[in-house]
C-alpha positions in Angstrom: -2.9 10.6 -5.4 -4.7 9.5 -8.8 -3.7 6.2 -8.5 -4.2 2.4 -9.8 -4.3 -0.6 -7.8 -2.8 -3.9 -9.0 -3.1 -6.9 -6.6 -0.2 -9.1 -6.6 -0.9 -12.6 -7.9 -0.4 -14.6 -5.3 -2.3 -12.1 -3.0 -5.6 -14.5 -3.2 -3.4 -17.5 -2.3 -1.9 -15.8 0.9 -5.4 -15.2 1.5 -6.7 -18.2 1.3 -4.1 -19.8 3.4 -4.5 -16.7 6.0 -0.7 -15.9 5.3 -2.4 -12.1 5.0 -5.1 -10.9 7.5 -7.0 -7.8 6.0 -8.9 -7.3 9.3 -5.0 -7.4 11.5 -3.5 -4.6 12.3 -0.5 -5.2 9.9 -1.3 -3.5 6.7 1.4 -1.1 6.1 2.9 1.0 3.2 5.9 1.3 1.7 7.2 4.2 -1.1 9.0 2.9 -3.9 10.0 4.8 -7.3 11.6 1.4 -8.7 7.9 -0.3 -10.5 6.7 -3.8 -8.3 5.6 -6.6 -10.5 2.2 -8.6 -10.2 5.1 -11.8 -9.2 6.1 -9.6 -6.3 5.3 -11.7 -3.3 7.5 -10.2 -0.1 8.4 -6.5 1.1 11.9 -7.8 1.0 12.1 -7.4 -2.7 11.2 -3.9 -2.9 13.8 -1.1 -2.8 12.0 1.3 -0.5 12.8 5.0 -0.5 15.0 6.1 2.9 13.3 6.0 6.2 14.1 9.9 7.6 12.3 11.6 4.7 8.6 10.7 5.4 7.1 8.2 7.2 7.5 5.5 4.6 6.2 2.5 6.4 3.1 3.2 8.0 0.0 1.3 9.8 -2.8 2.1 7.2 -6.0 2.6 9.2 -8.7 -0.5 7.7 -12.0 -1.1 8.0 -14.4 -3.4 6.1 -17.6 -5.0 5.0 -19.2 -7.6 3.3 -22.7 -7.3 1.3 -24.3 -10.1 -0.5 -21.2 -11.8 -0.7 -19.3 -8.8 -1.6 -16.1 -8.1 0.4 -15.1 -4.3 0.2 -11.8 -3.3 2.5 -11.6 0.3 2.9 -8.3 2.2 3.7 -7.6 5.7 5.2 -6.0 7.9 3.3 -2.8 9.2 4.7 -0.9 12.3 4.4 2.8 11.8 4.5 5.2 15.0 5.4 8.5 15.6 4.1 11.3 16.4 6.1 13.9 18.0 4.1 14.4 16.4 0.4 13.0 12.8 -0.1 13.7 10.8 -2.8 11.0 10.5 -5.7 8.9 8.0 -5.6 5.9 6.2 -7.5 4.6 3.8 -6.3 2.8 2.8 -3.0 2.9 -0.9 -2.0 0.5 -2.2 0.6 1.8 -4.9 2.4 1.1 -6.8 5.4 3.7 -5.8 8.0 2.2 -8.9 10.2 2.1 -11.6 8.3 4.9 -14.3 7.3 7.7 -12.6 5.0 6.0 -9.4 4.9 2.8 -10.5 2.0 2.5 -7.7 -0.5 -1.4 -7.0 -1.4 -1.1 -4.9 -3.9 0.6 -2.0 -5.4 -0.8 1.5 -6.5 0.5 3.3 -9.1 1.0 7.3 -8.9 1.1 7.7 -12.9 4.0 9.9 -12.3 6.7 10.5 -10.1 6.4 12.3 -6.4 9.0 15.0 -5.9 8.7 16.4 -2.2 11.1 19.1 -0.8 11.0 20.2 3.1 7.4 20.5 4.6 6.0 19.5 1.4 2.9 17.4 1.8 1.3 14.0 -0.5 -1.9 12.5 0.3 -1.8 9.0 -0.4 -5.6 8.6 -1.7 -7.2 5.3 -1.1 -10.5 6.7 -0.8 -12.9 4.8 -3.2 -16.7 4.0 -3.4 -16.0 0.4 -4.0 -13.0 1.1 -1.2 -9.6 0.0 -1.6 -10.1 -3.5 -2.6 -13.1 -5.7 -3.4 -13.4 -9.5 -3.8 -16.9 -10.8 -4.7 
């Protein structure tokens, strides 16, 4: 997945305020083909494709680092697996399954629609050398 990440706006805010815990074992994604705004604040606002296509809302593995005041998060790609026809989709929103109201981080960007049939695989990329997200 060629994709572009876009952190939500209030993302460093929910930070801040530990409303979102990068290091928790919440971060979680959900597939979307309808486009998330940078205003998006909650999972609730999101029309997420069905549940019983793919594994839609997953755990994303995390790990992360910090050098010379550089934070990096890094994220583990995942390969999701179609069972029968799945809706297209887009877009990938990361959100924080643990946190109050479900805190969107951010929101990658396909570039293009996703069209699975049965079996069919997608490998949601997060792999990065500056990893998935950095704040410095």
């Amino acid at each position: 997945m060629a994709v572009a990440f876009t952190k939500v706006n209030s993302f460093v805010l929910y930070l801040a305020t530990e409303d979102i815990d990068l290091d928790g074992t919440g971060l979680t994604l959900a597939l979307t083909n309808t486009a998330v705004n940078a205003t998006a604040t909650s999972i609730s606002g999101v029309s997420q494709i069905g549940y019983g296509h793919v594994s839609t809302r997953v755990v994303v593995v995390s790990t992360s680092s910090q050098t010379a005041g550089t934070y990096k998060l890094n994220l583990t790609d995942h390969v999701l697996t179609a069972s029968g026809t799945v809706p297209t989709f887009r877009y990938a929103v990361l959100y924080d399954d643990a946190s109050t109201n479900d805190r969107i981080v951010g929101i990658y960007d396909n570039g293009s629609t996703v069209n699975m049939t049965n079996t069919d695989t997608f490998t949601v990329n997060f792999s990065s050398a500056n990893g998935a997200l950095t704040i410095t």
